[in-house]
C-alpha positions as CSV (number, residue, x, y, z in Angstrom):
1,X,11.9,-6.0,6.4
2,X,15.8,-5.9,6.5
3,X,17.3,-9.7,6.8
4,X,18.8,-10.1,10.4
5,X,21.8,-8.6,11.2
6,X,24.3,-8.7,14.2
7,X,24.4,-5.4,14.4
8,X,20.7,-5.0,15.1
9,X,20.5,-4.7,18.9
10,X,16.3,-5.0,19.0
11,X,14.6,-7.8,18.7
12,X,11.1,-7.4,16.0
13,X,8.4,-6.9,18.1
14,X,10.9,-4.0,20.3
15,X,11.9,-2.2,17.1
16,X,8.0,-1.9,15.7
17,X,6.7,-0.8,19.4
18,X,9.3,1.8,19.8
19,X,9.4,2.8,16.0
20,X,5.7,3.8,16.5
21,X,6.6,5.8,19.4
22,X,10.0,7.1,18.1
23,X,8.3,8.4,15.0
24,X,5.5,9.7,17.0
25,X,7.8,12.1,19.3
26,X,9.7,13.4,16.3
27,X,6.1,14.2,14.2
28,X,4.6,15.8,17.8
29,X,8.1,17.7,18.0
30,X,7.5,19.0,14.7
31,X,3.4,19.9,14.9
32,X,3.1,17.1,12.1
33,X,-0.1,14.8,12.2
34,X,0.4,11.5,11.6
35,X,-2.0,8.3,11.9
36,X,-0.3,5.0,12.2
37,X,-1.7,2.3,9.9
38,X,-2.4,-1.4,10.2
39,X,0.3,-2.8,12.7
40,X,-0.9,-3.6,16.4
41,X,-3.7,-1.6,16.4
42,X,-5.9,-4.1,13.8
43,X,-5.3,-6.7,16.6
44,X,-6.1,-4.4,19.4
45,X,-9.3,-3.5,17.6
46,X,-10.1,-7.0,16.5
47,X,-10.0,-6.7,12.8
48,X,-7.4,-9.4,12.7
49,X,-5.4,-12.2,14.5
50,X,-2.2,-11.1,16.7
51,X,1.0,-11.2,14.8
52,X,3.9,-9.3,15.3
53,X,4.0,-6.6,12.0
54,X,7.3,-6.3,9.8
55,X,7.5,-2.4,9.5
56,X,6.2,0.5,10.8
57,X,3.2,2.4,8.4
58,X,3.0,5.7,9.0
59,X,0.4,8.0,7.2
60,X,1.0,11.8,7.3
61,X,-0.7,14.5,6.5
62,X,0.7,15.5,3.0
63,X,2.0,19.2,3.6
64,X,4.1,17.5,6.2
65,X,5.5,14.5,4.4
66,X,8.7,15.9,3.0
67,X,9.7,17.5,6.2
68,X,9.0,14.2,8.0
69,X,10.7,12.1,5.8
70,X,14.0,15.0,6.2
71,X,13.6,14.6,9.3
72,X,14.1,11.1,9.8
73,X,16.9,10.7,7.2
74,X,19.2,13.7,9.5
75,X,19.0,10.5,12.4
76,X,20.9,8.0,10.5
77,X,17.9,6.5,8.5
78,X,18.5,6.5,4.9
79,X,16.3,5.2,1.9
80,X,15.8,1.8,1.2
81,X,17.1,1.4,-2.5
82,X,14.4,0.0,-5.3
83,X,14.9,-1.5,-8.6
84,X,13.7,0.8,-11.2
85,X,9.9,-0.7,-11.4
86,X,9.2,-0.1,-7.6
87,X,10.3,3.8,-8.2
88,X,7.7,4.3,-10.5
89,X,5.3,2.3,-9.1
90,X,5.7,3.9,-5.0
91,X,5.2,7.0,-5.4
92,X,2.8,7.3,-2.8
93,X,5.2,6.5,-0.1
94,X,9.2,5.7,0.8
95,X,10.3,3.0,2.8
96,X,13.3,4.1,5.0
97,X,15.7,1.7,7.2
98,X,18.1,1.8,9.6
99,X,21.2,-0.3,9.8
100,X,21.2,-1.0,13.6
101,X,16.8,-1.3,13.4
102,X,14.8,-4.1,12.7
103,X,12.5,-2.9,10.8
104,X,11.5,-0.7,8.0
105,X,9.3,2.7,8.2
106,X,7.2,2.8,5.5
107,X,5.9,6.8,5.3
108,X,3.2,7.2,3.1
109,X,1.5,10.7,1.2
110,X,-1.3,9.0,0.9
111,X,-3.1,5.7,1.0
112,X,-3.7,3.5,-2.7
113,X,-6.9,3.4,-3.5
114,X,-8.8,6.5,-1.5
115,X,-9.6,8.2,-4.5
116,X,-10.5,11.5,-3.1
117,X,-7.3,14.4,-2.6
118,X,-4.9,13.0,-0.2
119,X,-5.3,15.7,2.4
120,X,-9.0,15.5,2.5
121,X,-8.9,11.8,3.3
122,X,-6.1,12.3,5.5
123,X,-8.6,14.9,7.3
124,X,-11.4,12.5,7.6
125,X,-9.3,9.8,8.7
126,X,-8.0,12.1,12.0
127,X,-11.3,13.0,12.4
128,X,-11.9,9.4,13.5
129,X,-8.6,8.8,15.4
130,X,-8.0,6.9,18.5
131,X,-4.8,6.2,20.9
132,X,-3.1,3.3,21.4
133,X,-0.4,3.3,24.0
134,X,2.7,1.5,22.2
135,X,6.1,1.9,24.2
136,X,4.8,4.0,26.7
137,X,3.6,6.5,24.4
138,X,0.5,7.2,22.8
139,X,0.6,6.4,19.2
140,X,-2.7,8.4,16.9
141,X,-4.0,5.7,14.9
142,X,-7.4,5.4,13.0
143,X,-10.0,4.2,15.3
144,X,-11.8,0.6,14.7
145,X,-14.3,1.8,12.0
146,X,-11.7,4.0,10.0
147,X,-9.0,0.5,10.2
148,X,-12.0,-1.3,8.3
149,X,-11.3,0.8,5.6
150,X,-7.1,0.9,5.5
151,X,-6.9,-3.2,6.3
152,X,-10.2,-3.7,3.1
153,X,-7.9,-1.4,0.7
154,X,-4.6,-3.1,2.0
155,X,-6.1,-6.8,1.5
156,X,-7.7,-6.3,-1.8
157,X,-4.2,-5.2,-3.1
158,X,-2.6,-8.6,-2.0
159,X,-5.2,-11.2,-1.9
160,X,-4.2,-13.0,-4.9
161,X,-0.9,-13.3,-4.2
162,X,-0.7,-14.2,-0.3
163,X,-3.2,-16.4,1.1
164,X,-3.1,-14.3,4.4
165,X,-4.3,-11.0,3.0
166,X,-7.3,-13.2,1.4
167,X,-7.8,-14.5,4.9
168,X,-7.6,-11.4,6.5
169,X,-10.1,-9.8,3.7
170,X,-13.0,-13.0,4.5
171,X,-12.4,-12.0,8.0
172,X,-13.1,-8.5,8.1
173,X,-16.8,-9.6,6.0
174,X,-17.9,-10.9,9.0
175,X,-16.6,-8.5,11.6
176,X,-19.7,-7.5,13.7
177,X,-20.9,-4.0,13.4
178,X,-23.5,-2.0,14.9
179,X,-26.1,-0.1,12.8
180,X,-24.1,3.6,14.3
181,X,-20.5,2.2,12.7
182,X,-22.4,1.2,9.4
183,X,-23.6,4.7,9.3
184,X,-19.9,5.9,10.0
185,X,-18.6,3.4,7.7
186,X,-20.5,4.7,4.6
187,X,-20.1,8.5,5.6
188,X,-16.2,7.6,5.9
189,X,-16.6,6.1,2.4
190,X,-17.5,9.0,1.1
191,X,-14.9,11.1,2.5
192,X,-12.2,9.0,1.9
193,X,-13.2,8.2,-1.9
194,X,-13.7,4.8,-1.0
195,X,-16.8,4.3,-2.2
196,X,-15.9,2.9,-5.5
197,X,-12.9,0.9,-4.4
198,X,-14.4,-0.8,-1.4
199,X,-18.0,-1.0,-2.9
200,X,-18.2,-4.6,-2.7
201,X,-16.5,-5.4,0.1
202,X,-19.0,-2.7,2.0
203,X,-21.7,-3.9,0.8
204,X,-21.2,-7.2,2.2
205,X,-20.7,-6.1,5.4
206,X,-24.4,-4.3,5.3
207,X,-22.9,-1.1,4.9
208,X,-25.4,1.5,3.0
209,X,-22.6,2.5,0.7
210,X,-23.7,4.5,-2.7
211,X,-20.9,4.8,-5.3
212,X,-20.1,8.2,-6.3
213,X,-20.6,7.7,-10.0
214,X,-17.6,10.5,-10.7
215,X,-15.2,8.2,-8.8
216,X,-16.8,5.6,-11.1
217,X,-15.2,6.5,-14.2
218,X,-12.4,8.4,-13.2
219,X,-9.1,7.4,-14.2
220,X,-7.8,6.5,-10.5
221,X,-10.7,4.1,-9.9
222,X,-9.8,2.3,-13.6
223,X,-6.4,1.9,-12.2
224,X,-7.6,0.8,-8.8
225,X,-9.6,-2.1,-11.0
226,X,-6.7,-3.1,-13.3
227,X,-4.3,-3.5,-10.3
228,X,-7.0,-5.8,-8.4
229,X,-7.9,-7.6,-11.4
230,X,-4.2,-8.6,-12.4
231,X,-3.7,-9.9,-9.1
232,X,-0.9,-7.1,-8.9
233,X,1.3,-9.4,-10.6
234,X,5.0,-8.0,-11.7
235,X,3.9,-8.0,-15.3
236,X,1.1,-5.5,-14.6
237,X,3.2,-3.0,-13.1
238,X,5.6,-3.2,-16.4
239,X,2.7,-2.5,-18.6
240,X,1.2,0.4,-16.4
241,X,4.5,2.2,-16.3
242,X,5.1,1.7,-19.9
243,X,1.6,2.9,-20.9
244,X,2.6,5.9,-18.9
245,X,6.0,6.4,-19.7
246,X,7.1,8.8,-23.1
247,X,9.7,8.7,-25.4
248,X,13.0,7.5,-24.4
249,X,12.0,6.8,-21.1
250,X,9.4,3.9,-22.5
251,X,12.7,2.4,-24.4
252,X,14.1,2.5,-21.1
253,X,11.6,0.8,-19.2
254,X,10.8,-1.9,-22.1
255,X,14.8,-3.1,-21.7
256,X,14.8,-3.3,-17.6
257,X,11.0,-5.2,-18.5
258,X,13.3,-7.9,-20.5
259,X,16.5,-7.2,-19.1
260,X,17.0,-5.8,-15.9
261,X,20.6,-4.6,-15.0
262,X,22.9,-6.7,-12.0
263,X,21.4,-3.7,-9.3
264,X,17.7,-4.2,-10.4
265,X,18.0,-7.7,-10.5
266,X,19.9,-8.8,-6.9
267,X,17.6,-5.7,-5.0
268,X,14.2,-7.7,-6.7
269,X,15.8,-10.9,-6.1
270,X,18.0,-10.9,-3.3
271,X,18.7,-14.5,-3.0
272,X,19.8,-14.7,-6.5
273,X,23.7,-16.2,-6.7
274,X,25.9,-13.0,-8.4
275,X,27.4,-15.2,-10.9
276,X,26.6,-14.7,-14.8
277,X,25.3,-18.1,-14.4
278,X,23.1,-17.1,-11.3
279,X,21.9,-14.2,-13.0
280,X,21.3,-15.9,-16.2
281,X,19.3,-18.2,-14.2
282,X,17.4,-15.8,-12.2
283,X,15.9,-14.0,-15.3
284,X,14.8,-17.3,-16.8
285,X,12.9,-18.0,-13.4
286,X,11.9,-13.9,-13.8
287,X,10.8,-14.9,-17.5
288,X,8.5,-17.9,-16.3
289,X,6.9,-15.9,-13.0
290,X,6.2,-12.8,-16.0
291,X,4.6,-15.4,-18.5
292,X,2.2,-17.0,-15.9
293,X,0.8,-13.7,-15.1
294,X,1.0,-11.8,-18.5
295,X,-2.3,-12.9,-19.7
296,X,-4.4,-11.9,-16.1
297,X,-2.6,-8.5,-16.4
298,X,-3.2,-8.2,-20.2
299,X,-7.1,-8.6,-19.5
300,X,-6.8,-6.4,-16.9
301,X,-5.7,-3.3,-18.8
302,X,-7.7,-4.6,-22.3
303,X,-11.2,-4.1,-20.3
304,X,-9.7,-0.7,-18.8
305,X,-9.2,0.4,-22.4
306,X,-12.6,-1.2,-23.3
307,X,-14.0,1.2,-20.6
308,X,-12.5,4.1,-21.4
309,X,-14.1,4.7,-24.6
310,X,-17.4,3.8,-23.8
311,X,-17.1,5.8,-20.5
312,X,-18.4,8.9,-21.7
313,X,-22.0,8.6,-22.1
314,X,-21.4,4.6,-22.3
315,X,-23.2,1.8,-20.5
316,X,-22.2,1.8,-16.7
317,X,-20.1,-0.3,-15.0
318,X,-20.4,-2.6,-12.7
């Protein structure tokens, strides 16, 4: 979310209402689907505790992301800029302000850790769509059994690193459901690719999930592990991006990993004082933050590797 500015003639909880509806008029204008994730709805539908969100999530359906995303740049939003680490690692979505709004869009392809094609869970995720009226205007939004499924995938990224999403996560376990929406719930599972990814956290709510034992061992469910296993820790991201990376570009990515340039450093670290000294200073902190979680994100990707050569034919995991 943008730090406050003068200029900004909405207050939070104005700008997120009438975003949702803003966004929603400009996709209906343009025969776009979209489904709006997490925000007010989770509240409305009792998944979580009222608070006022930060951003807008939008999901859309993937042939009509690009033309979306056009589309709300030509009205005077532009992209929010990212250090060089959170390009490579967001490619699933772009975040996109407004100088004179208080708060971010955040338009995503598709949704991390549905490991089936985007637009075949976008598909099963409308299929199970609901309206919530937000600014006068209703807003398409998964209904109460398909938010189980964004808010579990959204927590798991974050619970170790913000006590609310953990919270949130021991929450939703004990969310009553009736025997019909543990039948949706595990049918929704499937379709989304969720089956893997949420296996657990399903299965503790009493829902009859089976994991689909290609989504087992493919490569996106290894990731999905890593990433939850290292906490999704900075120093993860720098070893998944240089594992993918080639050539010149891994050189590249190794020296923003130990050095990162004045732009990377004060768009990470905002608050950092743009002195030499300040930015001396705010790598050393950078150093210590990477050191603590180097070893978590170090056995996160060693046991991916591990599974990846047993994987064919190999003992299953579990």
């Amino acid at each position: 979310m943008p730090a406050h500015d003068p200029a900004q003639i909405l207050a939070l909880h104005s700008g997120v209402e009438l975003g949702h509806a803003w966004v929603q008029q400009l996709a209906d204008d343009l025969g776009i689907r979209v489904l709006f994730l997490k925000g007010p709805a989770l509240a409305h539908q009792g998944l979580r505790d009222e608070h006022v969100s930060s951003d807008v999530d939008v999901l859309v359906e993937p042939a009509g992301f690009d033309r979306l995303c056009h589309e709300i740049l030509s009205r005077g939003w532009r992209e929010r800029p990212a250090p060089l680490i959170g390009k490579l690692t967001s490619v699933h979505s772009r975040t996109l302000l407004h100088d004179r709004w208080p708060c971010d869009i955040d338009v995503h392809r598709h949704y991390p850790g549905m490991l089936t094609e985007p637009a075949s869970a976008f598909d099963a995720l409308w299929a199970q769509r609901d309206r919530l009226m937000l600014a006068h205007s209703a807003c398409a939004v998964p209904n109460r059994v398909a938010n189980i499924i964004v808010l579990a995938l959204h927590s798991l990224r974050g619970t170790e690193r913000q006590a609310r999403h953990a919270a949130e996560l021991e929450h939703l376990r004990r969310v009553p459901l009736t025997p019909a929406e543990r039948s949706v719930l595990a049918e929704l599972a499937t379709q989304t690719g969720t089956t893997v990814t949420l296996f657990d956290v399903l299965t503790e709510m009493g829902v009859p999930v089976v994991a689909d034992p290609l989504e087992q061992h493919s490569a996106r469910a290894r990731r999905w592990r890593e990433r939850v296993r290292s906490g999704s820790y900075g120093s993860y991201f720098w070893f998944a991006a240089l594992r993918d990376a080639r050539g010149v570009e891994r050189l590249r990515i190794a020296g923003e990993a130990v050095w990162p340039n004045r732009r990377d450093l004060l768009l990470s670290r905002p608050e950092t004082v743009d002195t030499a000294l300040g930015r001396m200073a705010a790598r050393g902190r950078r150093w210590a933050r990477g050191a603590r979680s180097l070893p978590r994100a170090v056995r996160a990707i060693s046991r991916s590797a591990r599974m990846d050569s047993i994987d064919a034919g190999g003992p299953r995991w579990n």
